[in-house]
MMTF fields as JSON, N, C-alpha, C and O atoms, coordinates in Angstrom:
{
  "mmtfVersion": "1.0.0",
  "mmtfProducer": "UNKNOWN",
  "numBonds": 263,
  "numAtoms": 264,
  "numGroups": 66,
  "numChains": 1,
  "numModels": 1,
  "chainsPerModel": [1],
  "groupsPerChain": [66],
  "chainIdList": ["A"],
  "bondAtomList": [4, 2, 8, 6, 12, 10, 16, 14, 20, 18, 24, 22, 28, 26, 32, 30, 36, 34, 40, 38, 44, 42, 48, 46, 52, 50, 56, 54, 60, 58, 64, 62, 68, 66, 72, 70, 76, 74, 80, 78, 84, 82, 88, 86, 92, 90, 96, 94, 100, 98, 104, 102, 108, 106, 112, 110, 116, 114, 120, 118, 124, 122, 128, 126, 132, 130, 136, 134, 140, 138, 144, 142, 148, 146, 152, 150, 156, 154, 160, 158, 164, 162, 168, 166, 172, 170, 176, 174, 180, 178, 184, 182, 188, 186, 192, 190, 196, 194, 200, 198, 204, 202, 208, 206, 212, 210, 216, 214, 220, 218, 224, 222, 228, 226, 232, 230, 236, 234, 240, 238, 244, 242, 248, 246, 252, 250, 256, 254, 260, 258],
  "bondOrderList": [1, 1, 1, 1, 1, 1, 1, 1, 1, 1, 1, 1, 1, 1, 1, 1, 1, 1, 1, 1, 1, 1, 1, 1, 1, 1, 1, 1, 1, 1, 1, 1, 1, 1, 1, 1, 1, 1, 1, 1, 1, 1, 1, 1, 1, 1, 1, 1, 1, 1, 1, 1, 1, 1, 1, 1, 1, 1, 1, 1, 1, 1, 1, 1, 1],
  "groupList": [{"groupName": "UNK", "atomNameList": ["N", "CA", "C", "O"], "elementList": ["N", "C", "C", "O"], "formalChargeList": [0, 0, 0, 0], "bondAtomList": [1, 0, 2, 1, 3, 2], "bondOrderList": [1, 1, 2], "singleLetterCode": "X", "chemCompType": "L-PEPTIDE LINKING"}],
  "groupTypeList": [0, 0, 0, 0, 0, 0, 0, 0, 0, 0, 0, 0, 0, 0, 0, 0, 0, 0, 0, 0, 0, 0, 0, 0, 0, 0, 0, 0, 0, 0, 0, 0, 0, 0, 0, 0, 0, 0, 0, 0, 0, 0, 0, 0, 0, 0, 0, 0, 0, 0, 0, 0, 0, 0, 0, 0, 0, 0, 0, 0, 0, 0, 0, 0, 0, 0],
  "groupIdList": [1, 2, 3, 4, 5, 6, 7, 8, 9, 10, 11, 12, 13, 14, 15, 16, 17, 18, 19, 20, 21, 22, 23, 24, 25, 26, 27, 28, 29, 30, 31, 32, 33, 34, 35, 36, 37, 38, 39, 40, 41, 42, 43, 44, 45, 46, 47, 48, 49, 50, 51, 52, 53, 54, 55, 56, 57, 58, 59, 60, 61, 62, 63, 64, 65, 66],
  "secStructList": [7, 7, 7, 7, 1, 7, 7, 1, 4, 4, 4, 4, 4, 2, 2, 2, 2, 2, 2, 2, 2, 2, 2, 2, 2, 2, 2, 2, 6, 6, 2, 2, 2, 2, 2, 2, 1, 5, 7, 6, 6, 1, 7, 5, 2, 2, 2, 2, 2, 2, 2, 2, 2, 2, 2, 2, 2, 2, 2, 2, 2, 2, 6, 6, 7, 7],
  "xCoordList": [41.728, 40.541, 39.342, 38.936, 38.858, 37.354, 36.085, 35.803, 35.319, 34.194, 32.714, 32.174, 32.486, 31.073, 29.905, 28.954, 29.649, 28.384, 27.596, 27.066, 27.438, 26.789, 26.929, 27.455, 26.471, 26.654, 26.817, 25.827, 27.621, 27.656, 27.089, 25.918, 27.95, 27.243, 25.787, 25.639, 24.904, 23.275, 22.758, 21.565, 23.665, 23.613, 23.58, 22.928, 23.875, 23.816, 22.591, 22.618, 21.366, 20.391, 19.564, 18.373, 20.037, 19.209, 18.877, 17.879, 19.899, 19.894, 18.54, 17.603, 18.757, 17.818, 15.876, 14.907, 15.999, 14.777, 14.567, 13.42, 15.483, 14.993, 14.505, 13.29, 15.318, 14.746, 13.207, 12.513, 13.026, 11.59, 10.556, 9.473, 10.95, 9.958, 9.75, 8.623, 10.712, 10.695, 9.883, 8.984, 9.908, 9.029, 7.765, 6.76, 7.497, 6.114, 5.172, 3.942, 6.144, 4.994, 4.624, 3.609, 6.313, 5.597, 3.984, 3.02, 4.291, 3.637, 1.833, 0.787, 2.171, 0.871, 0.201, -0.981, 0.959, 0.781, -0.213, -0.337, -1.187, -2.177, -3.8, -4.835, -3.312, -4.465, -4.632, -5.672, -3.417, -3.107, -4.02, -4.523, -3.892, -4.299, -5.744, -6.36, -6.568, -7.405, -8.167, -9.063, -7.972, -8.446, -8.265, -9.093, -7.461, -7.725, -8.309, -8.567, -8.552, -9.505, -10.704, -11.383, -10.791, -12.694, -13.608, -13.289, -14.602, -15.457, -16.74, -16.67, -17.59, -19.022, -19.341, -19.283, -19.746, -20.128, -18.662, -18.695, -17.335, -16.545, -16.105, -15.204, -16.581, -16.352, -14.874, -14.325, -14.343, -13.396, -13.615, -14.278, -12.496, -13.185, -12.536, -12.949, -11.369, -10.846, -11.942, -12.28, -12.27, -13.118, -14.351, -14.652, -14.694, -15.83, -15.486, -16.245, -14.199, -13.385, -13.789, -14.555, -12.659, -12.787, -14.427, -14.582, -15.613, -16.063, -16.763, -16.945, -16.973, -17.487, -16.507, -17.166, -15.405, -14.382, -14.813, -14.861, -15.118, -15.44, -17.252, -17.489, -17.623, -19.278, -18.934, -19.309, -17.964, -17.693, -17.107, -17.113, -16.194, -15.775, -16.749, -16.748, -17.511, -18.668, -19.402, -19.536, -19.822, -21.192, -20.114, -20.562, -18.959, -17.962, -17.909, -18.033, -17.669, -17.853, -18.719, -18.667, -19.78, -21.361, -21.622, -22.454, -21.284, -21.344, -20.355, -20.438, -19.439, -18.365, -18.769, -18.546, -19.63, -20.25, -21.153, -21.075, -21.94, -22.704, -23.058, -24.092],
  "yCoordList": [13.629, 12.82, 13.728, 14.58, 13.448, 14.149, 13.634, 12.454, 14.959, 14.525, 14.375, 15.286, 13.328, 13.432, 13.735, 13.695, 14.061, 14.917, 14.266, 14.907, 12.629, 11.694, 11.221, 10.117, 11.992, 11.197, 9.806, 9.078, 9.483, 7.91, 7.876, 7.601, 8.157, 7.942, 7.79, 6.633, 8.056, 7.813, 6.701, 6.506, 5.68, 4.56, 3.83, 2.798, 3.912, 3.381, 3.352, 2.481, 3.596, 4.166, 3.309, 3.345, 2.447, 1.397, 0.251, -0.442, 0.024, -1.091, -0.836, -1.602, 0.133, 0.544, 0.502, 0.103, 1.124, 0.954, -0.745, -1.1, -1.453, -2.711, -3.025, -2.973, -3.345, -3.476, -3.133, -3.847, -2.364, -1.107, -2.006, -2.445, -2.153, -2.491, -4.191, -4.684, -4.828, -6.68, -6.262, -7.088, -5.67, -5.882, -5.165, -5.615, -4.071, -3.842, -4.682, -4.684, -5.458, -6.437, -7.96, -8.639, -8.357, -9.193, -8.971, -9.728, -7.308, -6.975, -7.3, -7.858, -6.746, -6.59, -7.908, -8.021, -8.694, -10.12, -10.976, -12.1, -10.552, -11.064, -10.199, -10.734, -8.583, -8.166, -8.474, -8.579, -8.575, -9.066, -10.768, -11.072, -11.46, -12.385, -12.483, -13.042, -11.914, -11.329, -10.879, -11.606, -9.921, -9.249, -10.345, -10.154, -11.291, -12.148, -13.518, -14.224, -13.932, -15.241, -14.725, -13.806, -15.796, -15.846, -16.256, -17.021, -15.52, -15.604, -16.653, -17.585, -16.09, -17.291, -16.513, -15.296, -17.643, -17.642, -17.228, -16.613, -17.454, -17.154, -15.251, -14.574, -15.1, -13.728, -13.324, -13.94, -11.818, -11.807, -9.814, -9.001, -9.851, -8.196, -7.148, -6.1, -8.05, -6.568, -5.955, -4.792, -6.974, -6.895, -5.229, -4.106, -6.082, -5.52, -3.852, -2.909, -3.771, -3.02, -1.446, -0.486, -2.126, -1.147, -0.738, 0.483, -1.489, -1.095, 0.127, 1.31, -0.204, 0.727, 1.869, 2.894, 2.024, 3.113, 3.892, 5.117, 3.393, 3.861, 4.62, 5.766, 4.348, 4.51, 5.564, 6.639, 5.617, 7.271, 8.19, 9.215, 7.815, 8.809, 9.366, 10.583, 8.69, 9.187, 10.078, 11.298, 9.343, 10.42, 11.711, 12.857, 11.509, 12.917, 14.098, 15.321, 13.074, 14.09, 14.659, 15.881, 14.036, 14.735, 15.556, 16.395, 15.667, 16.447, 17.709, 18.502, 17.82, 18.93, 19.814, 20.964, 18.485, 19.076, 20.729, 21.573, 21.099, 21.262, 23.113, 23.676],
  "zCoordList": [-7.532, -7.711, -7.943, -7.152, -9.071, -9.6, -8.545, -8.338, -7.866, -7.14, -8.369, -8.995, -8.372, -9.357, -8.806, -9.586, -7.579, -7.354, -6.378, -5.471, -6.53, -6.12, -4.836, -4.694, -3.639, -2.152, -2.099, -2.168, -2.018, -1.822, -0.431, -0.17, 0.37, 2.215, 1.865, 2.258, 1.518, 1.003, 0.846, 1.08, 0.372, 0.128, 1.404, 1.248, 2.206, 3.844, 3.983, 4.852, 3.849, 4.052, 3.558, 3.869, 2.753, 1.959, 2.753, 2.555, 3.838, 4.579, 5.803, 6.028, 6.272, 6.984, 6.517, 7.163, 5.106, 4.699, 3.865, 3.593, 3.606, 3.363, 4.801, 4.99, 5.831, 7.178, 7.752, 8.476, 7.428, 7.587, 6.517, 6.903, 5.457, 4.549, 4.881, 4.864, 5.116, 5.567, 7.151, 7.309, 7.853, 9.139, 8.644, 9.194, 7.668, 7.577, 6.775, 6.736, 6.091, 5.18, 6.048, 5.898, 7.405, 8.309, 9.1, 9.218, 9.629, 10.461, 9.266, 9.598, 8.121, 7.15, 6.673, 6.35, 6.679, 6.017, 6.647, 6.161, 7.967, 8.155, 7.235, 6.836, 7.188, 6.545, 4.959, 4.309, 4.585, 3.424, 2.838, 1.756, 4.028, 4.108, 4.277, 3.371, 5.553, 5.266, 4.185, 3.755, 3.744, 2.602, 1.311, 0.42, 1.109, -0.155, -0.066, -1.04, 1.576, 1.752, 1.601, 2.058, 0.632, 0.151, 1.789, 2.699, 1.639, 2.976, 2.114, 1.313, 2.62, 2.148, 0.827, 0.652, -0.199, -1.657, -2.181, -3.247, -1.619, -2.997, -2.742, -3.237, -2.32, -1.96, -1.177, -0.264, -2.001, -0.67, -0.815, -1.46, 0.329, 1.121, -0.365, -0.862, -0.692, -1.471, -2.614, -2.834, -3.118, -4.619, -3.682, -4.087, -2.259, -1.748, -1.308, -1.534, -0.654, -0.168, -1.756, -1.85, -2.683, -3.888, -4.283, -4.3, -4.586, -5.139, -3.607, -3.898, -2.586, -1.314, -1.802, -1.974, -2.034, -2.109, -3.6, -3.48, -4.916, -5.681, -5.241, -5.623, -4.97, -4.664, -3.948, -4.417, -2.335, -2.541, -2.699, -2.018, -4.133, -4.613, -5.51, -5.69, -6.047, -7.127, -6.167, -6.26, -5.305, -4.279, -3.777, -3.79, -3.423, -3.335, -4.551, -4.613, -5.395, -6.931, -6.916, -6.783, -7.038, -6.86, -5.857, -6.201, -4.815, -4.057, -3.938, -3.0, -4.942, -5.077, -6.295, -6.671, -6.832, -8.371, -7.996, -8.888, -6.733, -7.098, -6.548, -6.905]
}
């Protein structure tokens, strides 16, 4: 029998990280929630979230600029 290279046993491993990934998106699924209910005027945090995060990466730039 020809070995082709490919650990199979590796494949076990999948079960474990589906597991991992179904309890971290339970555990996440309130910020998730969070972050996409509109608060007052229509607003929600992510839109608000990104642009605070862009503003300091620019003022970072600028400040590496110099």
């Amino acid at each position: 029998m020809r070995e082709c290279g490919f650990p199979w046993w590796t494949l076990w491993l999948i079960w474990p990280l589906l597991g991992l990934i179904k309890a971290a998106s339970a555990a996440l699924a309130p910020l998730l929630v969070l972050l996409t209910t509109p608060l007052a005027l229509e607003v929600t945090l992510l839109p608000l979230l990104l642009i605070g995060a862009g503003v300091a990466l620019v003022l970072l730039g600028r400040r590496a600029g110099r």
